[in-house]
C-alpha positions as CSV (number, residue, x, y, z in Angstrom):
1,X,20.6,7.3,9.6
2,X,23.3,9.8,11.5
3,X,22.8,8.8,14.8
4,X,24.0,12.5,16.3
5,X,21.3,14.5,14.0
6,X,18.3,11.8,15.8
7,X,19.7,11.6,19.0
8,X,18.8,14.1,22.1
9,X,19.7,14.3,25.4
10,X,16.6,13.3,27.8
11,X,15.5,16.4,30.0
12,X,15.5,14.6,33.2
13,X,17.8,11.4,32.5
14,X,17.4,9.8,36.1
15,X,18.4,5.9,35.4
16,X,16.5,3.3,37.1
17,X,17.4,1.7,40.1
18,X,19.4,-1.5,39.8
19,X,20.9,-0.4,36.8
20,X,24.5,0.4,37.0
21,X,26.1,3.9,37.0
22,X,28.0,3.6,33.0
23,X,24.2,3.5,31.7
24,X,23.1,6.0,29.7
25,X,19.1,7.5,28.6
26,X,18.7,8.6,25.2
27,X,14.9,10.1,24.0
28,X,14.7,9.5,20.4
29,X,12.1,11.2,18.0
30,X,9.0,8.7,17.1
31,X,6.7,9.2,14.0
32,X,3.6,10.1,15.8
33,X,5.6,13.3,16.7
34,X,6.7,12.0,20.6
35,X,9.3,10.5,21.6
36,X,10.8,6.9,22.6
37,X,13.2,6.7,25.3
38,X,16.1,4.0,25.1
39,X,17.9,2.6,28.0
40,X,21.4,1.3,27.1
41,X,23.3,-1.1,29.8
42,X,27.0,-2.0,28.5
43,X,28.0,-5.6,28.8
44,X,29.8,-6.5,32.1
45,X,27.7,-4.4,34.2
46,X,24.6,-5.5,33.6
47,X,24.6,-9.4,33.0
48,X,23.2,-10.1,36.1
49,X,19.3,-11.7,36.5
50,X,18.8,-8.4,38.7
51,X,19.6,-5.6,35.9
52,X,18.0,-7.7,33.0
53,X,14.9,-7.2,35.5
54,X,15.4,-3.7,36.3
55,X,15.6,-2.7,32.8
56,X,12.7,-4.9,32.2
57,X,10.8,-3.0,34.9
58,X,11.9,0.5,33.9
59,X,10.3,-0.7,30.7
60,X,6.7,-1.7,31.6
61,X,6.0,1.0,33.4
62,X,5.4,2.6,30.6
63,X,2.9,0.4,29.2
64,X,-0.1,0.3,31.5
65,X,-2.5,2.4,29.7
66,X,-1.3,1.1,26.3
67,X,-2.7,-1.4,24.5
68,X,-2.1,-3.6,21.0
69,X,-5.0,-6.3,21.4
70,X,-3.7,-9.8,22.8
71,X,0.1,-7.8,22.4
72,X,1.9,-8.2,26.2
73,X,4.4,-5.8,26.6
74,X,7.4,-5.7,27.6
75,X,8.4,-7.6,24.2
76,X,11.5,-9.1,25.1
77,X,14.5,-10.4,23.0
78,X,17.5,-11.9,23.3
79,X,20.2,-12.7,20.3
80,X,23.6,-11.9,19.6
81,X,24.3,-12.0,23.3
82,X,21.7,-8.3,22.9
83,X,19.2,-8.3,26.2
84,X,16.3,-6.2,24.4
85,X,13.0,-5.1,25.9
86,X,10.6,-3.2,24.2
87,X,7.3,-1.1,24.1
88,X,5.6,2.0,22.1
89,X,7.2,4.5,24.4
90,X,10.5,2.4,25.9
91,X,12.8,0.3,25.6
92,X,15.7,-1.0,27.1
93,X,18.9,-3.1,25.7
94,X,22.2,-4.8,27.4
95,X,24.8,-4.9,25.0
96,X,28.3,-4.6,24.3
97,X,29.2,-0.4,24.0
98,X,29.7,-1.3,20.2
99,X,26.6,-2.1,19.4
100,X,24.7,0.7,20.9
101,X,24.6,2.3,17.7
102,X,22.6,-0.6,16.0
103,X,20.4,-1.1,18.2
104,X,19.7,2.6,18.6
105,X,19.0,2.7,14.6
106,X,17.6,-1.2,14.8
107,X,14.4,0.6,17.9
108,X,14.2,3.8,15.8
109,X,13.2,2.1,12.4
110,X,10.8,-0.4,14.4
111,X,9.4,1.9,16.8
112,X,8.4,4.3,13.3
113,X,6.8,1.4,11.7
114,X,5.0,0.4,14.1
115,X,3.9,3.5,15.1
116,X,2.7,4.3,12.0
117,X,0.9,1.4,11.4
118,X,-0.7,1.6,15.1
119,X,-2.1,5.2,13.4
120,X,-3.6,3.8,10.7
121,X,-5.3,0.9,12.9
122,X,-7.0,3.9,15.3
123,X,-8.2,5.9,12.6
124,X,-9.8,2.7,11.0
125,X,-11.6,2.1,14.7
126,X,-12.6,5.5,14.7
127,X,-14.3,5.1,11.1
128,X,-16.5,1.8,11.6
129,X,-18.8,4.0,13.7
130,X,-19.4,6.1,11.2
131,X,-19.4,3.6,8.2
132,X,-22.4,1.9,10.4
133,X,-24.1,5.4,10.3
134,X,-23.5,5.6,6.7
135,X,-25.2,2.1,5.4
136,X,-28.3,3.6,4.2
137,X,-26.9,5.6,1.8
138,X,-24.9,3.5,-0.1
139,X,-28.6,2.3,-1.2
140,X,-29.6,5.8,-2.2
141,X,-30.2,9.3,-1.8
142,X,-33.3,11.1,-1.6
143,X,-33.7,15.3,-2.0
144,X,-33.6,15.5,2.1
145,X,-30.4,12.9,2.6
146,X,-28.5,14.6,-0.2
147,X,-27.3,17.3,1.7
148,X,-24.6,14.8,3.6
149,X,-23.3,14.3,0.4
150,X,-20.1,16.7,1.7
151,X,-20.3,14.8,4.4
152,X,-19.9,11.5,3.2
153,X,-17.3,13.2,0.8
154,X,-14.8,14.0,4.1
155,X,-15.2,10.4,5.5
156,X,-14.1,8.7,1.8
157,X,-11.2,11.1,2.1
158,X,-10.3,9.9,5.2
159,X,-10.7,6.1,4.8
160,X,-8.6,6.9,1.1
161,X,-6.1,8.7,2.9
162,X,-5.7,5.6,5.6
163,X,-4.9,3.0,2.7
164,X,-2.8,5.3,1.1
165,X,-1.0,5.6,4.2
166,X,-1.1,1.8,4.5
167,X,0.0,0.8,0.9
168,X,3.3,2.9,1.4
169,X,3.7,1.1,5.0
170,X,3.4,-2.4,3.3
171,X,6.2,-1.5,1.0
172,X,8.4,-1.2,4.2
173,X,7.2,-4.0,5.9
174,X,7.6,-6.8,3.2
175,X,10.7,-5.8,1.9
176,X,13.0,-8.8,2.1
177,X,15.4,-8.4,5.1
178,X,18.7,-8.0,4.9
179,X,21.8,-10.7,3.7
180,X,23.6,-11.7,5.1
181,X,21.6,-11.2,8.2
182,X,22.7,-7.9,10.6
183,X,22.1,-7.2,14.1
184,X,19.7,-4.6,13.3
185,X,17.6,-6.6,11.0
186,X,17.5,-9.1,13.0
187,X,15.8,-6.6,15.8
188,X,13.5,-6.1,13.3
189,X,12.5,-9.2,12.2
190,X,12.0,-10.5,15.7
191,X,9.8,-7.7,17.0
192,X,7.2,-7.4,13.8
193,X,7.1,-11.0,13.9
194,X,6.9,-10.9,17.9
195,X,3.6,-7.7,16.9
196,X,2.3,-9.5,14.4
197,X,2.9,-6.8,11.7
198,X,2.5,-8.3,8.8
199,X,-1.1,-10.4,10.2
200,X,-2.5,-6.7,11.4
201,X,-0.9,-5.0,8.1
202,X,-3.2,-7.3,6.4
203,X,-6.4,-7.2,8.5
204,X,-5.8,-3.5,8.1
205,X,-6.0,-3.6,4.4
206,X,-9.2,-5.9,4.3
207,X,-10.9,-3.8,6.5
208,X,-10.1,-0.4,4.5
209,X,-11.2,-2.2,1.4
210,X,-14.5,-2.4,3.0
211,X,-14.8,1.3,4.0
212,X,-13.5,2.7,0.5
213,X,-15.7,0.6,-1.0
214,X,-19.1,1.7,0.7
215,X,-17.9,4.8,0.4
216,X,-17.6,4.5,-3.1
217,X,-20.7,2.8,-3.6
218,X,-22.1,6.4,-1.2
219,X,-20.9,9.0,-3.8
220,X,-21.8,6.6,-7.1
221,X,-25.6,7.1,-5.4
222,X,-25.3,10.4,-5.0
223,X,-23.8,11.1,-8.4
224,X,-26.4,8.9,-9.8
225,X,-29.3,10.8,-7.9
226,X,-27.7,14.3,-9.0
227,X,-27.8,13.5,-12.5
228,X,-31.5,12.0,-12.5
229,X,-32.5,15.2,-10.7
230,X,-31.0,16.9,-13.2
231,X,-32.0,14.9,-16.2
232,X,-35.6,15.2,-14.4
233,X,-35.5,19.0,-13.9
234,X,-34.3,19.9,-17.7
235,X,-37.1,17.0,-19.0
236,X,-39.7,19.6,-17.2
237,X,-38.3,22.1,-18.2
238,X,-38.6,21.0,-21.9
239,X,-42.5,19.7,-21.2
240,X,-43.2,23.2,-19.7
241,X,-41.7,25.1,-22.5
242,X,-43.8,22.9,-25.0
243,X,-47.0,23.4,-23.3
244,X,-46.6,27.4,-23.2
245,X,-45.3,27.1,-26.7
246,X,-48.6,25.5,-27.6
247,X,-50.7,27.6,-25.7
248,X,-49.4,30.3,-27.7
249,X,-50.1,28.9,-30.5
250,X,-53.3,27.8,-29.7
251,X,-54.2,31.8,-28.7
252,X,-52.6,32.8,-32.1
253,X,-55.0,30.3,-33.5
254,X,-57.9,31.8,-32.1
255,X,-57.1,35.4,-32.4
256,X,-56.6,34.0,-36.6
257,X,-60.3,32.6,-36.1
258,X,-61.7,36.1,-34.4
259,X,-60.9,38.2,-36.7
């Protein structure tokens, strides 16, 4: 990734206090269209118990209305002689000036991912109302339920569209990391392990297999109860044809007789 073409100044960069003047704010662009704001402390200035805590608390302000089930944030790191915090909307890292660049590329990935897969966890919530709603009909239709057929049509396209969304996410997050180990894999491996990616990317899968496939069975039932209705309608039709076909023949019989 080219780190200038990601990269924007923040609006209002006003740094913490207790965090020394050679730090710097950068707002970098998140996949759910905001944007994640990165606090970066060069080595030497900041080692002290006081910044670490600064940045820490700089950090967690952000996170009091956000929420990742049992997930505490700040999430907070420390290898390669890197001081990391992190959380959806900020982060903040200690570092040597030459590794600014890593970690900024190292949050950016993560931050994406997780993100993304935070998406595809809400629109899941948001569908198990609905999938409740639904249950009766993936036992059948009748003429007066088959109207929410279109319906029932949008929510399968949504629930499809989620595990689409998902199976291309689990290519990302079980690719092998890589060797020999960087700085900026190792960022990543410690926070989806610290977020339990991989654990919700799978609970995430089992619970879209369930809505796809009652929303499957929902449109089988419908297709089924289309095609009996109209496999019904055309066996009437053919008895009512028969019956004025015989009736006209049975006049044509006696009009024979009359004469």
């Amino acid at each position: 990734m080219n780190a200038d073409s990601t990269v924007a100044p923040l609006a209002t960069p006003m740094l913490p206090e207790g965090v020394p003047a050679g730090s710097r704010i950068e707002l970098l662009p998140s996949a759910d269209g905001g944007s994640h704001a990165l606090l970066l402390v060069p080595a030497g200035t900041g080692e002290s118990l006081d910044v670490v805590e600064a940045a820490r608390c700089w950090v967690a302000e952000s996170v009091a209305a956000d929420s990742r089930g049992p997930i505490a944030f700040p999430v907070l790191l420390r290898l390669y002689n890197v001081e990391l915090a992190w959380s959806p909307t900020r982060s903040a890292a200690i570092a040597v000036e030459e590794r600014f660049a890593t970690i900024r590329d190292a949050v950016v990935d993560f931050t994406n991912l997780e993100a993304e897969l935070h998406g595809i966890e809400t629109g899941i919530a948001e569908a198990w109302p609905n999938y409740e709603a639904d249950l009766s009909f993936a036992y059948g239709f009748t003429e007066a339920t088959l109207g929410q057929r279109e319906r029932l049509l949008g929510r399968y396209a949504q629930v499809m569209s989620l595990h689409g969304r998902l199976a291309r996410l689990t290519r990302r997050i079980t690719q092998p990391a890589p060797q020999p180990p960087t700085l900026a894999g190792q960022i990543g491996e410690r926070l989806r392990e610290r977020l339990r990616v991989e654990e919700r990317d799978e609970a995430a899968d089992g619970e879209l297999e369930v809505l796809c496939g009652h929303y499957d069975a929902c449109g089988q039932r419908a297709s089924d109860y289309t095609i009996a209705r109209r496999e019904n309608m055309l066996s009437w039709t053919i008895i009512i044809l028969l019956v004025i076909e015989t009736l006209l023949f049975a006049a044509d019989l006696l009009a024979s007789a009359g004469t």
